[in-house]
Steps between C-alpha positions, in 0.01 A plus 500: 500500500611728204345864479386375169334174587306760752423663277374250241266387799368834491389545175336151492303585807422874366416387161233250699160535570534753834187496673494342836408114494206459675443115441672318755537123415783283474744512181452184215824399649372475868124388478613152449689523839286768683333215715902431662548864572489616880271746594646701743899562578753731387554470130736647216397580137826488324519690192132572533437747219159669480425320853237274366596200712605719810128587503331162477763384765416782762154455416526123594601639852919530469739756523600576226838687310535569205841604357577586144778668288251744377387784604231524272383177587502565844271797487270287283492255751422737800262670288325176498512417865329837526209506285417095607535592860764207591814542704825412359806698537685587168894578443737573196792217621748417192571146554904542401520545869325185607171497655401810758606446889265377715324236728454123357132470310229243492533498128663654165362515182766564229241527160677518151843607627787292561855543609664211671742731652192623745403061554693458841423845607116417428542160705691661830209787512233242530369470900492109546197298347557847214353418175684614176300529150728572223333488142723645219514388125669155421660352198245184531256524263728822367780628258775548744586874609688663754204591730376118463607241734609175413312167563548453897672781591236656754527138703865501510510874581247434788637162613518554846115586550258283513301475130126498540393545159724581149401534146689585173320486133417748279739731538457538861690378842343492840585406833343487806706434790544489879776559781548246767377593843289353741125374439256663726284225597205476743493287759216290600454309787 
């Protein structure tokens, strides 16, 4: 990413409200879907920003990083995790140079960012029976723009994972996906 798009994320963030969050609940975007989330796992907050979601995820029992372009942000965020006593691990990543190294996750939660070049990259990370949430802004129910996606495009982008739930009006896409792998199942005899 650009020095200045860094720095345009910075002065959004420090022009913000900068006290520590200490609400933790589920974005508008992901209350609808909260109930499909897992509870425990490794899990990846792309783009996370101030670390709001990061925090209701590791409060819900997961792992959680969060990575974001922004330094600023990124303090925010751990700033955050301090003062409501929740674990989540924090890190300036710019996503130019794809998604951070590291083990397969139980789920990613890409919120209000979208670059397609990062979609197959996003699928190979996830550990099998992963679950990907992507919610970004969508032409449907939109003007079109370049940060909007077009009617479809998360589906097609995401074909090879298995679509448990998908929305797109008012402005809004979201998908909710998950890799193939094995069902644990109990046995009873």
């Amino acid at each position: 990413m650009a020095d200045s798009d860094r720095d345009h994320w910075n002065e959004r963030y420090e022009a913000g409200v900068a006290e520590p969050q200490n609400k933790i609940a589920p974005s508008r975007h992901l209350a609808p879907i909260a109930h499909l989330l897992p509870t425990s796992g490794l899990a990846l907050d792309v783009a996370c920003g101030r670390g709001a979601s990061s925090l209701w995820l590791a409060a819900r029992g997961l792992d959680v990083w969060g990575f974001d372009v922004s330094p600023v942000a990124i303090g925010l965020a751990a700033a955050s995790a301090r003062a409501a006593a929740v674990h989540a691990h924090f890190t300036v990543h710019d996503l130019d140079r794809g998604l951070p190294e590291g083990p397969a996750v139980d789920l990613i939660l890409c919120q209000l960012f979208r670059d397609a070049r990062l979609d197959q990259s996003m699928i190979d990370r996830l550990a099998p029976r992963g679950m990907l949430v992507v919610i970004c802004l969508s032409e449907v129910g939109a003007a079109p723009g370049p940060f909007r996606t077009g009617e479809g495009e998360l589906r097609r982008a995401f074909a090879s994972l298995h679509v448990i739930d998908h929305e797109e009006k008012d402005g809004v896409a979201r998908l909710v996906a998950v890799a193939a792998g094995p069902l644990t199942t109990t046995r009873l005899d």
